[in-house]
N, C-alpha and C positions, 0 to 999 in steps of 0.2 A: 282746886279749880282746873277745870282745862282752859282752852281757846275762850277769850273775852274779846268783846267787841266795846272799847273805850270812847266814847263821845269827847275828845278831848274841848270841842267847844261849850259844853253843859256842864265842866268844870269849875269850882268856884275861882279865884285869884285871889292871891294872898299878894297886899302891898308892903315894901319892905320900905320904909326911908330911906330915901338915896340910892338903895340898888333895886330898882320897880315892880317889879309884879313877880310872882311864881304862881304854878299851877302845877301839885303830884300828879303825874298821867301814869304813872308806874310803882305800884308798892301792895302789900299784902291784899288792905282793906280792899282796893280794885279787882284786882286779877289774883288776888293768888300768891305773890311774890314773894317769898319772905327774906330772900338776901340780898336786896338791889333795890334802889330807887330813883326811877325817875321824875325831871320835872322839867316842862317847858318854864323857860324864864322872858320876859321879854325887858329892855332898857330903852330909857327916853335921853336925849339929851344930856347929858353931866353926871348921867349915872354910872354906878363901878356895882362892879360884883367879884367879891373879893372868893378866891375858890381855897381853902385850905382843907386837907387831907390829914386826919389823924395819923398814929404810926400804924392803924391797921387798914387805913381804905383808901381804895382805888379810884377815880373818877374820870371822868371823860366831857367834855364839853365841846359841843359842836356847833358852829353856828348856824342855821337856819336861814335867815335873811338879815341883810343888813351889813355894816361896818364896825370895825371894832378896834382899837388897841390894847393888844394881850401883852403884858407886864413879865416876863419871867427872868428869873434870876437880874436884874435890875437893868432890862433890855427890853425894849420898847419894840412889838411887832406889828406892823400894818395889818390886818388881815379882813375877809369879808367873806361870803358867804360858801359854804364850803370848806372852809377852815374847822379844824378842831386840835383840841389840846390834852393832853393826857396828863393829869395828876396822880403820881405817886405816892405811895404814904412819906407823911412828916414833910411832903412838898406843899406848896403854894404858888399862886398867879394871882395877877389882878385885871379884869376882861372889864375895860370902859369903853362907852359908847361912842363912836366916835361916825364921822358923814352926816343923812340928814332924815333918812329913816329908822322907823322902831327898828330896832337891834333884838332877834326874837332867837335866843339858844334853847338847845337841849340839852343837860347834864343827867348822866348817868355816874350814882352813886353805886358802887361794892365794895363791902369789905372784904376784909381776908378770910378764909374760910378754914381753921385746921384741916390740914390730912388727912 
């Protein structure tokens, strides 16, 4: 595929318990993409979205809008909109919801690719 034009609001959303909605905006079936996925996330209230990284994939998580407490290495970060987090392989974070509106990220999944 070349250049796609994504409707990210004609997307469906997938609800997860306790960590809220997801929607893939980025991956093969869409556009084309066969090494990377993305996904708008959004969280309410009390929600966590826990990010773990196998020993082969990269991630990226950005926020959007909204407030959050990102968890790394057992350090507690204020952050909001404009914030993002880089996951390394065999790393992890924990990105909870925290202020008073939806909390709405982007993560961008890659893995490692041999040489």
């Amino acid at each position: 595929m070349s250049l796609t034009f994504i409707d990210t609001n004609k997307i469906s959303h997938v609800k997860v318990p306790g960590a809220g909605e997801f929607a893939e905006v980025l991956n093969s079936r869409l556009c084309g993409a066969k090494n990377v996925v993305g996904s708008l996330r959004w969280l309410n209230a009390g929600e966590k979205l826990d990010v773990r990284s196998d020993a082969n994939t990269h991630q990226l998580v950005y926020l959007m809008e909204g407030e959050a407490t990102i968890t790394m290495n057992s350090k507690d970060h204020g952050v909001k909109k404009g914030a993002g987090v880089y996951v390394g392989p065999s790393e992890s974070v924990a990105i909870k919801h925290a202020g008073t509106a939806l909390l709405k990220l982007f993560q961008l999944v890659v893995p490692h690719l041999p040489s």
